[in-house]
C-alpha positions as CSV (number, residue, x, y, z in Angstrom):
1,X,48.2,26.6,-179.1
2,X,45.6,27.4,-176.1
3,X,46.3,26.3,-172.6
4,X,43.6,23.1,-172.8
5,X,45.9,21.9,-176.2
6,X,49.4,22.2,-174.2
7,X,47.1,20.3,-171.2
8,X,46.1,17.7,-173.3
9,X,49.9,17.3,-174.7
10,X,51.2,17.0,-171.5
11,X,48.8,14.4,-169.9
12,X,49.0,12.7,-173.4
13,X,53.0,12.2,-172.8
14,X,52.6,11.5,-169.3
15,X,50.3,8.4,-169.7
16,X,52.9,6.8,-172.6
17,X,55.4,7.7,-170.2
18,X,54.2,5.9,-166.6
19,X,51.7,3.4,-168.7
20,X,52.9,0.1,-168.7
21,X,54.1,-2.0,-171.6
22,X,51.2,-2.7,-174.2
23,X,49.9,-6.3,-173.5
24,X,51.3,-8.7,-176.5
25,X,51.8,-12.4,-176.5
26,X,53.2,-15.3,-178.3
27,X,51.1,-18.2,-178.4
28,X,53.1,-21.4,-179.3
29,X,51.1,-24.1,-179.9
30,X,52.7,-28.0,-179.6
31,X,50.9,-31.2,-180.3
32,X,48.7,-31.5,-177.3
33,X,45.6,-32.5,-178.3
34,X,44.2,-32.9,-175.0
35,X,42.5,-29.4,-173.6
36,X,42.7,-27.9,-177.2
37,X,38.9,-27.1,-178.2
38,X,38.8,-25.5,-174.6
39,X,41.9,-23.0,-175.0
40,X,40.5,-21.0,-178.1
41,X,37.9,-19.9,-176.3
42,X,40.1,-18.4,-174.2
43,X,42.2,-16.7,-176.9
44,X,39.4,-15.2,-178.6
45,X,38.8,-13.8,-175.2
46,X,42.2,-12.3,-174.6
47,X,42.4,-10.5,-177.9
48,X,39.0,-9.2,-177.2
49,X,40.4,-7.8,-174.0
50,X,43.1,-6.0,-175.8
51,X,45.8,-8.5,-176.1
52,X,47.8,-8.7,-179.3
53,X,48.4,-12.2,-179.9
54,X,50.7,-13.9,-182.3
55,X,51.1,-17.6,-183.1
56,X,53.7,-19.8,-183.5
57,X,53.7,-23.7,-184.5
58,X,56.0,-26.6,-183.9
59,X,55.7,-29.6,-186.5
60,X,53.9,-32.0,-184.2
61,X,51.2,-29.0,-183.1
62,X,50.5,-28.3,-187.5
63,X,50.5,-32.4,-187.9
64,X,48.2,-32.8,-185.0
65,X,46.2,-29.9,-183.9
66,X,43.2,-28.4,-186.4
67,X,44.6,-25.8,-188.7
68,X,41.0,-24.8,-189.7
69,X,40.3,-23.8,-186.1
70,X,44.0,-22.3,-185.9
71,X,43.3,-20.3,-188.8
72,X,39.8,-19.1,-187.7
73,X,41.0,-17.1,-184.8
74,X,42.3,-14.7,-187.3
75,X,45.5,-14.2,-185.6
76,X,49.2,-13.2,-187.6
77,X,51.5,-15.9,-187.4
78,X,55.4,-14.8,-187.2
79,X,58.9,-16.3,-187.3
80,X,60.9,-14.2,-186.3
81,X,61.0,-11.7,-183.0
82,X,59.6,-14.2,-181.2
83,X,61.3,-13.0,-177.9
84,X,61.9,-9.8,-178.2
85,X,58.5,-8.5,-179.8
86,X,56.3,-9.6,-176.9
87,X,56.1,-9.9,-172.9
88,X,54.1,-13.2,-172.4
89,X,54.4,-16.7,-173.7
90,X,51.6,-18.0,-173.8
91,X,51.1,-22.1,-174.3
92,X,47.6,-23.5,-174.5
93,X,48.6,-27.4,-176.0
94,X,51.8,-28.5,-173.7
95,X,52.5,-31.8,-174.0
96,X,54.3,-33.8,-171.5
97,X,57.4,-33.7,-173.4
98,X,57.8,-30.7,-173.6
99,X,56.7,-29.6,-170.3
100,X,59.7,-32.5,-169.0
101,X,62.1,-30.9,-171.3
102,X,62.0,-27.0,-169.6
103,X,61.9,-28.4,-166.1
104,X,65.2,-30.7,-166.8
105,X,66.8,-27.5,-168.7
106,X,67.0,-29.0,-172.0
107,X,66.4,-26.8,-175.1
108,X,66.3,-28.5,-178.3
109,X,63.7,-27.9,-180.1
110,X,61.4,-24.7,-180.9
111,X,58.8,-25.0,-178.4
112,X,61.7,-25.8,-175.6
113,X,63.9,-22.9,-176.6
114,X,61.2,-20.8,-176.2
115,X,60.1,-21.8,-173.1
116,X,63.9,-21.5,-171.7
117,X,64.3,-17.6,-173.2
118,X,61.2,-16.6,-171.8
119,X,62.0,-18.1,-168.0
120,X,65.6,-16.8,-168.0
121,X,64.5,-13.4,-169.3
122,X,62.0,-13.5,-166.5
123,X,59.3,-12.6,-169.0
124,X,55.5,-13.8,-168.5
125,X,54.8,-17.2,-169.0
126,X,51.6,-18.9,-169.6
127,X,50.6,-22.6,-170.1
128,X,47.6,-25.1,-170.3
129,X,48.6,-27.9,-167.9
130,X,45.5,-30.1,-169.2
131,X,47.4,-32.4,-171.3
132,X,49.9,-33.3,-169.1
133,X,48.6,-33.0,-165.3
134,X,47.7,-36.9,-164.1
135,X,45.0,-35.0,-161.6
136,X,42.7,-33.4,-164.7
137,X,39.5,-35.3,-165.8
138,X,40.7,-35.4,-169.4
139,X,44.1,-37.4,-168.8
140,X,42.3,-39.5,-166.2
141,X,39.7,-40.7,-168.8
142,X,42.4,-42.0,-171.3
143,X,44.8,-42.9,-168.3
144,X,42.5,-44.5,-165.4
145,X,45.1,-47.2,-164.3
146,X,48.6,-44.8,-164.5
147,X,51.1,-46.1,-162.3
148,X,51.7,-43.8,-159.2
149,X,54.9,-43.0,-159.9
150,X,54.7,-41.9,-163.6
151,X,52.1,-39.6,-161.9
152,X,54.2,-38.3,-159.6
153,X,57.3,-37.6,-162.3
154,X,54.5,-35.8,-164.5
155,X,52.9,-33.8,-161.4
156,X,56.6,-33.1,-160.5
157,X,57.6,-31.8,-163.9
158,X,54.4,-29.3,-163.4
159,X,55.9,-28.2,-160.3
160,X,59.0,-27.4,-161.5
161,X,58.0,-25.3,-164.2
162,X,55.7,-23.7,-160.9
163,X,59.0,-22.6,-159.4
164,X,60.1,-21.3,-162.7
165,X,57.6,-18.5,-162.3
166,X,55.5,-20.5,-165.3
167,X,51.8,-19.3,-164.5
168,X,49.8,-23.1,-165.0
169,X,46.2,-23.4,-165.6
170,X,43.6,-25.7,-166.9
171,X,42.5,-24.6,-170.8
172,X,39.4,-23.0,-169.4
173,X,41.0,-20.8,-167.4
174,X,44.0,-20.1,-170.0
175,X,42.2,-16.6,-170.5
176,X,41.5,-15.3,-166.7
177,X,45.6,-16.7,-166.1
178,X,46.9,-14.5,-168.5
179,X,45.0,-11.5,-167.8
180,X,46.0,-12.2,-164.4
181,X,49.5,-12.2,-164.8
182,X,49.1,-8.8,-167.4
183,X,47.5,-6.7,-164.1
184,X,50.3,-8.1,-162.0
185,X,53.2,-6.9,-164.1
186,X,50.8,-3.4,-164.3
187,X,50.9,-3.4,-160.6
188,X,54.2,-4.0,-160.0
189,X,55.1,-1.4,-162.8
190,X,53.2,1.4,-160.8
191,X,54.7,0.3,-157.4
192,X,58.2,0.7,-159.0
193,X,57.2,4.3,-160.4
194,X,55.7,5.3,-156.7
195,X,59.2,3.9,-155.1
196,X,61.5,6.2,-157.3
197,X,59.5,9.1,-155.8
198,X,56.8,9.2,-158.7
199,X,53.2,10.3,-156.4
200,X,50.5,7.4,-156.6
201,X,48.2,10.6,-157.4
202,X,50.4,11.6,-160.8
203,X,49.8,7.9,-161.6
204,X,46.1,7.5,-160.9
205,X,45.7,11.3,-163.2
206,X,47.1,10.2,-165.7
207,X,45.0,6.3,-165.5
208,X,42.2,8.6,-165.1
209,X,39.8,9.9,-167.9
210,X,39.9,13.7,-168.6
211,X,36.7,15.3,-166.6
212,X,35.2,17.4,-169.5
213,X,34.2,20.8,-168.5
214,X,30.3,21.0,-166.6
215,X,27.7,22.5,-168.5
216,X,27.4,26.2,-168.2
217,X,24.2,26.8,-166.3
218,X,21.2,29.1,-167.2
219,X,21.8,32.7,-165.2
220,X,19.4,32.6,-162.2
221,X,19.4,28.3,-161.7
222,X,16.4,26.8,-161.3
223,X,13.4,28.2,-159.8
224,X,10.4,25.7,-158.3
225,X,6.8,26.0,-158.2
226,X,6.9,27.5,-154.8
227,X,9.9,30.2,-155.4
228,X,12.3,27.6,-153.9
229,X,15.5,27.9,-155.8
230,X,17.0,24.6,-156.8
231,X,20.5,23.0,-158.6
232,X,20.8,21.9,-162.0
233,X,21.0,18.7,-163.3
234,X,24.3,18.0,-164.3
235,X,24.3,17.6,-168.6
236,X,26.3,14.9,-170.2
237,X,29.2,16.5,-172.1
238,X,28.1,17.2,-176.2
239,X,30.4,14.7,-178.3
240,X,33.6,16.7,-179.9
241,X,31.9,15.3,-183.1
242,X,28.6,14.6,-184.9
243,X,27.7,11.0,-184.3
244,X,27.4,9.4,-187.4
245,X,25.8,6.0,-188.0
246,X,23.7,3.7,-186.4
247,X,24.9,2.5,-182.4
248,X,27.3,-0.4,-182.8
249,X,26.2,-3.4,-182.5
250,X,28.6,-5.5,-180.5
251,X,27.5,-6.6,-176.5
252,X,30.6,-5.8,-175.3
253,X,33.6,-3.3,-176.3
254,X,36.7,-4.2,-175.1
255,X,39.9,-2.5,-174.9
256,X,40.7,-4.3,-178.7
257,X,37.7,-2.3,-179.9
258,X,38.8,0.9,-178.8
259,X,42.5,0.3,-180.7
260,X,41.3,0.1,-183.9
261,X,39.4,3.7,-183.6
262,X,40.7,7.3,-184.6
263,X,42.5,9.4,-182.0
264,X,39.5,11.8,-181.3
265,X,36.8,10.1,-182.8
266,X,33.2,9.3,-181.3
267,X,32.3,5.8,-180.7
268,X,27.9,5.6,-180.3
269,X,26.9,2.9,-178.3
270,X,23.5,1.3,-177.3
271,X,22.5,1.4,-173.2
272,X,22.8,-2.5,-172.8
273,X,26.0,-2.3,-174.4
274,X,29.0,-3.0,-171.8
275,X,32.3,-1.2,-171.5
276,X,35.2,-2.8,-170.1
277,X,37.6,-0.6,-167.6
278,X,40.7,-1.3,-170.1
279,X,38.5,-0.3,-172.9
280,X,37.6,2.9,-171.0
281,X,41.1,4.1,-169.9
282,X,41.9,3.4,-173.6
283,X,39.3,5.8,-174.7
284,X,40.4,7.9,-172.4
285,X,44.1,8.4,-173.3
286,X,42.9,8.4,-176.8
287,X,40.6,11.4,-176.4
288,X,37.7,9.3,-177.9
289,X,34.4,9.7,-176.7
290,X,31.8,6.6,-176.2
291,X,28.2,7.8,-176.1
292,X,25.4,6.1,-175.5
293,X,22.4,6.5,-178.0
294,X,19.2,5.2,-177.4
């Protein structure tokens, strides 16, 4: 083993070491209808961005909501682990019921117990407040002529589950929330690493990509027309492999992209192609390369 492999080890232990937890989720969805076309959007999004999402049904949510459109987001659904296994709940349908059950402290039912494990395990919670908030367009439409104070006993169930820590936003925003509440955990994770005595520089290293080695220059440099000498260009570093294949084809790679490729492998990209930051640490602590081929 040369010096650059034992490098590479080391750096390679350090960033699973100080990284924070991988981003997974449980997405439970109950039998608010209200909001629902909106959130899948959003989930697409956040599994796009990296986030491994699982799903979860209660009855009412499989008798009411589209299991075609369920289905189509391609996404595992699980019964079992369903606390343990992730670090965000994540509901995009609440219903009023259930969103009056957790802020009472009642926990009788799937969606409820969940809600209640997550919040006392102060874990990450995330939920869609468009079926139930008497202040959104969509419940105003159905419900222009709600007495005031059933309002108020729905806006202060929302507010309760507020002071819970529950992260509440309407199904547009489900996505932004949630990836939110992801770089505030990160952020907090680092800050608790840099208080036990861990340097914000060992931290940021080991965030950073590997600078590859510069180009060894021609002896002499450059020389101009008129005898004035000048610096080379700096090259682009040759891929660690042969890049096979035609330039992927997707507008955007995300950090869920760069999961599914080979440690050490070579990703070709076109120039209008965008790379998220996520997607580029990834590649980064994954030794893989992303070049761009016109």
């Amino acid at each position: 083993m040369n010096p650059d492999q034992l490098r590479a080890i080391i750096r390679q232990t350090l960033v699973e070491l100080l990284a924070p937890a991988p981003r997974r989720a449980l997405v439970v969805f109950t039998g608010g209808l209200l909001g629902f076309d909106e959130c899948l959007g959003g989930l697409r999004a956040l599994a796009d961005e990296g986030v491994a999402l699982d799903v979860v049904q209660t009855p009412s949510a499989r008798r009411i909501l589209d299991q075609h459109k369920i289905g189509a987001l391609g996404l595992p659904q699980v019964d079992d682990h369903l606390v343990a296994n992730h670090q965000m709940l994540i509901a995009p349908t609440l219903t009023a019921n259930v969103a009056a059950k957790v802020s009472h402290g009642i926990a009788d039912c799937l969606a409820s117990n969940l809600f209640s494990e997550f919040i006392m395990s102060n874990r990450l919670v995330v939920a869609s407040s468009t079926a139930v908030s008497p202040d959104e367009a969509p419940k105003r439409s159905i419900y222009p002529e709600m007495p005031s104070g059933y309002a108020e006993l729905l806006r202060a169930n929302l507010t309760a589950l507020t002071s819970f820590g529950v992260r509440l936003a309407r199904s547009q925003a489900l996505a932004r929330t949630a990836l939110a509440a992801f770089d505030r955990r990160d952020a907090a994770h680092k800050d608790a690493l840099i208080a036990q005595g861990i340097p914000a520089q060992a931290l940021a290293a080991c965030a950073a990509p590997a600078i590859p080695a510069p180009a060894p220059r021609p002896h002499g440099g450059g020389v101009s027309h008129r005898g004035t000498r000048v610096t080379d260009t700096r090259r682009e570093p040759a891929p660690r492999g042969p890049v096979t294949g035609a330039p992927s084809t997707l507008k955007l790679i995300s950090q869920g992209v760069v999961q599914k490729l080979d440690p050490g492998s070579c990703l070709a990209i076109r120039p209008d192609t965008k790379v998220t930051a996520a997607a580029r640490d990834m590649a980064a602590s994954q030794n893989i390369q992303i070049t761009v081929v016109v």
